[in-house]
C-alpha positions in Angstrom: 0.0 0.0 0.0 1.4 3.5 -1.1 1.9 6.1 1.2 -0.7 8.8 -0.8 -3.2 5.6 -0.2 -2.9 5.4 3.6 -2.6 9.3 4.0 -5.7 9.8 2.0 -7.4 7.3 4.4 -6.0 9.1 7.2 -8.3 12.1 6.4 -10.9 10.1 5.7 -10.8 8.8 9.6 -10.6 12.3 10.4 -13.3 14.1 8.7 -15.3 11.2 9.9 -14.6 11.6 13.5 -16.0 15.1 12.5 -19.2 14.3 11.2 -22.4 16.1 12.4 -24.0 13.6 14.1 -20.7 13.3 16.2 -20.7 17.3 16.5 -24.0 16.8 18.3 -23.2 14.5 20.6 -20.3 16.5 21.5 -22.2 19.5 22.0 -24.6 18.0 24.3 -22.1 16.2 26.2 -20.5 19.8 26.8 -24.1 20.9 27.8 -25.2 17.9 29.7 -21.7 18.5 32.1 -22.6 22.3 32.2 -25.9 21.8 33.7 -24.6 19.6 35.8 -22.0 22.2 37.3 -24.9 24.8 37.4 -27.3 22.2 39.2 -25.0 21.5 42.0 -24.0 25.5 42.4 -27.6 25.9 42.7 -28.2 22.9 45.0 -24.8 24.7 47.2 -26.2 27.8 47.4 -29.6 26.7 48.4 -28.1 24.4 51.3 -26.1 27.7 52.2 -29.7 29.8 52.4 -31.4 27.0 54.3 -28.6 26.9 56.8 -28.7 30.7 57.4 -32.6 30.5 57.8 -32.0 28.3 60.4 -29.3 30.4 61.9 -31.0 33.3 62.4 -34.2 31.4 64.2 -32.1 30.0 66.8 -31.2 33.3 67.3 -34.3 34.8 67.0 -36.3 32.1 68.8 -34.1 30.1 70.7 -35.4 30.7 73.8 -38.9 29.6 73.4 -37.3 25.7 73.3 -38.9 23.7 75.7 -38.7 19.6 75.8 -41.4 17.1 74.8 -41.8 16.9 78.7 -43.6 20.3 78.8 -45.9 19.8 76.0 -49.7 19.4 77.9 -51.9 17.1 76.3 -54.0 18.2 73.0 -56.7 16.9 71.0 -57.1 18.2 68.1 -60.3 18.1 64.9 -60.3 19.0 61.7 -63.1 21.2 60.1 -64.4 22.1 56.6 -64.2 26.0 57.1 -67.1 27.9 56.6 -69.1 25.0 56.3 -68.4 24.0 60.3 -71.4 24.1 62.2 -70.6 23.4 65.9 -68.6 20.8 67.9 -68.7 19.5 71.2 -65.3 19.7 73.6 -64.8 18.0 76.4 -67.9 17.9 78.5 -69.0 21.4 79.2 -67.7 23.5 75.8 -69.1 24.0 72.6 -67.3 25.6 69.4 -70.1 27.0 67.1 -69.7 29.2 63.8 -72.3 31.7 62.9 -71.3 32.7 59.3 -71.9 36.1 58.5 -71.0 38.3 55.3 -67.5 39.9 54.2 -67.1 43.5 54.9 -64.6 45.2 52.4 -63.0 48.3 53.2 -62.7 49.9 49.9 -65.0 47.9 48.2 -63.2 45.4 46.3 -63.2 41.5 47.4 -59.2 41.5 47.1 -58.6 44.4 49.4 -58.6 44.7 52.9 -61.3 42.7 54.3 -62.9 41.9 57.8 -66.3 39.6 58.7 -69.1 39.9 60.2 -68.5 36.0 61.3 -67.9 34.7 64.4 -66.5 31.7 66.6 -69.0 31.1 69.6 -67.7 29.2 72.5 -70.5 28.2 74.9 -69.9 26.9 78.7 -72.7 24.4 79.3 -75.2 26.3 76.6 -74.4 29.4 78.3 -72.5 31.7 75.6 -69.0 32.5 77.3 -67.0 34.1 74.4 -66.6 34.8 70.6 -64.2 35.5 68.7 -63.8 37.0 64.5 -63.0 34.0 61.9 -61.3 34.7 58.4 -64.8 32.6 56.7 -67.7 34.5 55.5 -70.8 33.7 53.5 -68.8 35.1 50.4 -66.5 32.1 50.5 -65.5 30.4 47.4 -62.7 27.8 46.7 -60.4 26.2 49.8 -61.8 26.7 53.4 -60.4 24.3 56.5 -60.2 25.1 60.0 -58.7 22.9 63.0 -59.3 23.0 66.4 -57.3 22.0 69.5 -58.4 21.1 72.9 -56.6 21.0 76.2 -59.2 19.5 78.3 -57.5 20.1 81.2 -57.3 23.7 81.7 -60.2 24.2 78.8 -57.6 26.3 76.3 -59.4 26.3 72.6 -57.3 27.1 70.1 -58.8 27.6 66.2 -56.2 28.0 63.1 -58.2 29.0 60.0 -57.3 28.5 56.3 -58.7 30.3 53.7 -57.3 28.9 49.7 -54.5 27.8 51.2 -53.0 31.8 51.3 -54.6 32.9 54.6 -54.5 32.3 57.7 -55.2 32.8 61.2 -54.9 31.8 65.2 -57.0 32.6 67.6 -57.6 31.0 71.1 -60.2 31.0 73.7 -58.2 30.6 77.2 -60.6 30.3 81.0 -59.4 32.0 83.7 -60.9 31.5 87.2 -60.6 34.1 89.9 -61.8 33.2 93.5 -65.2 33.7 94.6 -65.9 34.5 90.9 -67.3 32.7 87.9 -64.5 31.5 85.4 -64.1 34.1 82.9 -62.7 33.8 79.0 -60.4 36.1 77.1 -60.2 35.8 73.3 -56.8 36.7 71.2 -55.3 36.3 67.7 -51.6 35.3 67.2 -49.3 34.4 64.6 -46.4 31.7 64.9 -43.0 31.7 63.3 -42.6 30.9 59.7 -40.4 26.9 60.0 -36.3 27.7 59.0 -36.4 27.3 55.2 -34.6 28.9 52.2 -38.0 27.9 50.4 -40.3 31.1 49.3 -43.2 29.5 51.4 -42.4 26.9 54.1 -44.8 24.0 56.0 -45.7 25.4 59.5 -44.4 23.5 61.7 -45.8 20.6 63.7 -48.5 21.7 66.5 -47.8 19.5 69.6 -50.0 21.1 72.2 -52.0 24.3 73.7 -52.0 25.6 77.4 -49.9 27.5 80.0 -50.2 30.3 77.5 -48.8 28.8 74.7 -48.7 27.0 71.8 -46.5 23.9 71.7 -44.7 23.1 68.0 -41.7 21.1 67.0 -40.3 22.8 64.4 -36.6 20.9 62.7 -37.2 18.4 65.6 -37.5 20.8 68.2 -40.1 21.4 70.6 -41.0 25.2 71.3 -43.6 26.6 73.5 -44.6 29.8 71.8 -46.5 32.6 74.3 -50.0 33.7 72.4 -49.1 37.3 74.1 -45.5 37.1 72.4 -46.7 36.9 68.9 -50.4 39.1 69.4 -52.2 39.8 66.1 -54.0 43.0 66.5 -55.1 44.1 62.6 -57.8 41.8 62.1 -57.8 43.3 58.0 -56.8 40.6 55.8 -56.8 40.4 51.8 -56.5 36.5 49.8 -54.0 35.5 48.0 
């Protein structure tokens, strides 16, 4: 075989190697490994964030920790929002909704809002207490509401969720004074949003209610959050 034979075949192996279909696998090997680079910067930096959140709660609300010794027993119901009626708890108290209609401030039904709705607590058919709820008769779309019941020292707490955007706590607590008849204050609180580098985390875990709190574990954690630490007082709330 002459030498202008196998140089000519040379280039032949060569401009195949080169061919387009080879081209394309090339340049989506190159892209394939440069996503891949990009994915796990991404994954890096979002480890970093999530690690900072969590920072920055300890310091914020390190204090409230408690251990899973302090949490006071709980029971705890699930609701369909503005379609609850009324529940018994324990063996004197009754929850009861009556639904009324959305009052908007300036006029439009995703502006401020309040209700004319409210929670009714009643001590042995006796109205004791009531309390503003997120639902009205204007509801449309997701609604749920759970409740949670210390029956020993009668604490009712009510979380309300309205499509999944709103939300809100608000918890009956008895107080008994001597020589007097028990008497029941109402209040609206928020709780920490859960450590997360995510937009919109998962509340956390709700262990318990009582001693002026509300238990969570949050990361594994048990807290005992004070209702007068975290107060709600505007009561105007806009979906979505």
């Amino acid at each position: 075989m002459n030498k202008p034979y196998l140089l000519l075949l040379g280039l032949s192996v060569i401009t195949g190697c080169h061919s387009p279909d080879f081209q394309k696998e090339s340049a989506w090997n190159r892209n394939y490994e440069a996503e891949q680079v990009r994915i796990e910067k991404e994954v890096s930096e979002l480890r970093e964030r999530d690690k900072n959140a969590k920072t920055i709660f300890l310091e914020r609300y390190g204090r409230y920790q408690c251990t899973q010794e302090d949490v006071p027993k709980m029971e705890e119901s699930k609701g369909p929002g503005h379609r609850f009626k009324s529940m018994q708890l324990g063996d004197h108290l009754t929850l009861k909704l009556r639904l009324g209609k959305a009052i908007y401030s300036n006029g439009s039904p995703y502006g401020p809002t309040r209700t004319e709705s409210r929670y009714q607590l009643y001590w042995d058919n006796k109205l004791a207490a009531e309390a503003e709820s997120l639902f009205s008769a204007a509801n449309e779309g997701s609604a749920e509401n759970r409740i949670f019941f210390n029956p020993e020292s009668q604490t009712v707490v009510v979380f309300d969720d309205l499509c999944w955007s709103t939300e809100r706590f608000l918890v009956f607590e008895k107080f008994i004074k001597p020589g007097k008849a028990p008497e029941w204050t109402t209040k609206y609180f928020g709780v920490p949003d859960t450590p997360s580098a995510e937009p919109f985390p998962d509340m956390g875990q709700i262990l318990g209610v009582g001693n002026g709190c509300i238990y969570m574990e949050i990361n594994g954690q048990p807290y005992a959050f004070p209702f007068d630490d975290f107060l709600v007082t505007k009561l105007e709330f806009t979906v979505g």
